[in-house]
C-alpha positions as CSV (number, residue, x, y, z in Angstrom):
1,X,26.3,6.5,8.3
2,X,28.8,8.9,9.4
3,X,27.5,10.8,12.6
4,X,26.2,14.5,12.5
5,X,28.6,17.1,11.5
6,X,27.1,19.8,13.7
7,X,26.1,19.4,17.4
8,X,22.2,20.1,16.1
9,X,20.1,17.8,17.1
10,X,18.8,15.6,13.8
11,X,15.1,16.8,14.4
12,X,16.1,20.1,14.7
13,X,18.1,20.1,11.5
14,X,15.4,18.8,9.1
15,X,13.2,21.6,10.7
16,X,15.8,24.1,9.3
17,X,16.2,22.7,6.2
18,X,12.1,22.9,5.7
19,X,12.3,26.0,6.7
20,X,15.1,27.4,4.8
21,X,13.0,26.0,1.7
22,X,10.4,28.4,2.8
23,X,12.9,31.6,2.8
24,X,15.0,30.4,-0.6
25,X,11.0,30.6,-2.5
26,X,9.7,33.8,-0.9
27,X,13.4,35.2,-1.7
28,X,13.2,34.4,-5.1
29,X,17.0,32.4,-4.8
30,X,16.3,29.7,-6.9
31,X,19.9,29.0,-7.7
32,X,19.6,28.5,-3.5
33,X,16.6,26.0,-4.2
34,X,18.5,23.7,-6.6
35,X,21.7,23.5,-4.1
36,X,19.4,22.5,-1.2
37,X,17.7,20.2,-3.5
38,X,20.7,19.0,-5.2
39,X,19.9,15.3,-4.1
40,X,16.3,15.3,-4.0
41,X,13.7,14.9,-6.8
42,X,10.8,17.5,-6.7
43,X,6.9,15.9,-7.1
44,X,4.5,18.6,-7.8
45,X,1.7,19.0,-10.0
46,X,3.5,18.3,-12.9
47,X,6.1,15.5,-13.9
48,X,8.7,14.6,-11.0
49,X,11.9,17.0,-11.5
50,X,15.3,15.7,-10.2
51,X,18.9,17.1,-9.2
52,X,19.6,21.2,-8.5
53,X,19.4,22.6,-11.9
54,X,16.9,20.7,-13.4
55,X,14.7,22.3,-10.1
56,X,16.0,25.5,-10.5
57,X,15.2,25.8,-13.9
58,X,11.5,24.8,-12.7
59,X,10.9,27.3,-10.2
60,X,12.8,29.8,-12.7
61,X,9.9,28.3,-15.2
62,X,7.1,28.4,-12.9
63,X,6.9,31.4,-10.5
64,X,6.3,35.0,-11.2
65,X,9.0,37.4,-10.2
66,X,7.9,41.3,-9.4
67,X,10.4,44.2,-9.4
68,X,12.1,43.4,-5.7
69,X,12.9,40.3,-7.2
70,X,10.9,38.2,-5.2
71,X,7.4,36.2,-5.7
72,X,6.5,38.7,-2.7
73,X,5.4,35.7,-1.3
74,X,5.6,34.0,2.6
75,X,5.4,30.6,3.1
76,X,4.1,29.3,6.1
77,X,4.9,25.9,7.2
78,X,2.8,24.6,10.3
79,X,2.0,21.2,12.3
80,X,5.8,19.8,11.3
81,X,6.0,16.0,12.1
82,X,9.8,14.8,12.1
83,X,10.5,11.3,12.2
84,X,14.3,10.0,12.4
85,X,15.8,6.5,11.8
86,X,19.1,7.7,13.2
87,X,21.1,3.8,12.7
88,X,19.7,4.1,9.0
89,X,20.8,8.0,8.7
90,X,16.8,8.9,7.2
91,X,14.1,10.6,7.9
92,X,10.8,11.6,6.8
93,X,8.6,14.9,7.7
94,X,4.8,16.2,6.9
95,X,3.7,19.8,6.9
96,X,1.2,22.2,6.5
97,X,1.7,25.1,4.0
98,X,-0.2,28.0,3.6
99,X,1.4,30.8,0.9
100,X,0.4,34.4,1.6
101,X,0.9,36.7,-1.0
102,X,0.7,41.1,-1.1
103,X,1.4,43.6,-4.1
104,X,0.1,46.5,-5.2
105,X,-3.5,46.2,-5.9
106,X,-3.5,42.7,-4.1
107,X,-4.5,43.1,-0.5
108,X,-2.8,40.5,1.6
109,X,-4.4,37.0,1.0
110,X,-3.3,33.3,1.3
111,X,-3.0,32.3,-2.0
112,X,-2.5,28.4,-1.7
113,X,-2.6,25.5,0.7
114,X,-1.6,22.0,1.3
115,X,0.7,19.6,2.5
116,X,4.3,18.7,2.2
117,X,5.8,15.2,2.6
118,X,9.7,15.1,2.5
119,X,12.3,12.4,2.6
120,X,15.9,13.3,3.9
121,X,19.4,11.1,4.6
122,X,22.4,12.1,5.9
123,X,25.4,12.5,3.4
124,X,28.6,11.5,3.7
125,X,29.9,14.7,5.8
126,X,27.4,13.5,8.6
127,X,24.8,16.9,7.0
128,X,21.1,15.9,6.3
129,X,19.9,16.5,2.9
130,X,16.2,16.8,1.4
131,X,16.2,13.3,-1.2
132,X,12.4,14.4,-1.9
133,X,9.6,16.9,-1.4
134,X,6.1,16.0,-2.5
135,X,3.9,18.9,-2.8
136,X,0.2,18.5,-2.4
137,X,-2.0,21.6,-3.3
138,X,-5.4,21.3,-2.1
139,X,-6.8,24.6,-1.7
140,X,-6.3,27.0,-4.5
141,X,-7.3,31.1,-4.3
142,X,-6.0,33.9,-6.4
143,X,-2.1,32.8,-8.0
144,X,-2.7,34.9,-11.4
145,X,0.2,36.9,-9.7
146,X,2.1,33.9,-8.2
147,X,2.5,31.2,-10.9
148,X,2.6,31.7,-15.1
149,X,0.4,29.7,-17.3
């Protein structure tokens, strides 16, 4: 594998990329979603979706959008675990998530909770890259505002 493009250290740069997950879903820039999960196939609670548009058209699918054009949501990603296999170029991570949501005649309120377990590699031009996110839901509350039926 090629080494890193960037002088980031590789820990550090999968904590960015989780991260950046977190700001592309409470932005409501799904076309940002399928680029940084171009190469990685999505396992939620429904079938397994694969590739950038096929992921953007899920969240497009999925999540309600309010007039600021955002789920006027904030994911919170907690107790990151990064582990690196620099000589193979992969890595894996597990998270927390806890999604807050506010609006009008919703006081603020987390909304879900659960875990995230990722896969990454490092491409060709030395940049890690998400190759799967497995979402695990396991404490539900109000999402009538979050996620359509």
């Amino acid at each position: 594998m090629s080494a890193p493009a960037d002088p980031v250290p590789s820990h550090r740069a999968i904590e960015n990329l989780i991260a950046r997950y977190a700001e592309l879903v409470d932005d409501g820039d799904f076309a940002g979603l399928g680029a940084l999960l171009a190469d990685a196939v999505f396992v939620g609670s429904g079938e397994p979706v694969r590739g950038g548009e096929a992921i953007e058209a899920m969240f497009r699918e999925t999540l309600i959008i309010h007039a600021d054009g955002t789920p006027r949501t904030q994911h919170v990603t907690t107790n990151v675990a990064v582990e690196v296999d620099e000589p193979a170029g992969t890595a894996v991570a597990r998270s927390y998530v806890t999604v807050l949501q506010a609006l009008p005649g919703l006081p603020l309120q987390a909304i879900a909770a659960g875990r995230y377990h990722d896969r990454f590699a490092r491409a060709e031009d030395g940049r890690w890259r998400f190759t799967e996110r497995r979402v695990r839901i396991t404490l539900v509350g109000d999402v009538s505002r979050h996620l359509r039926r």
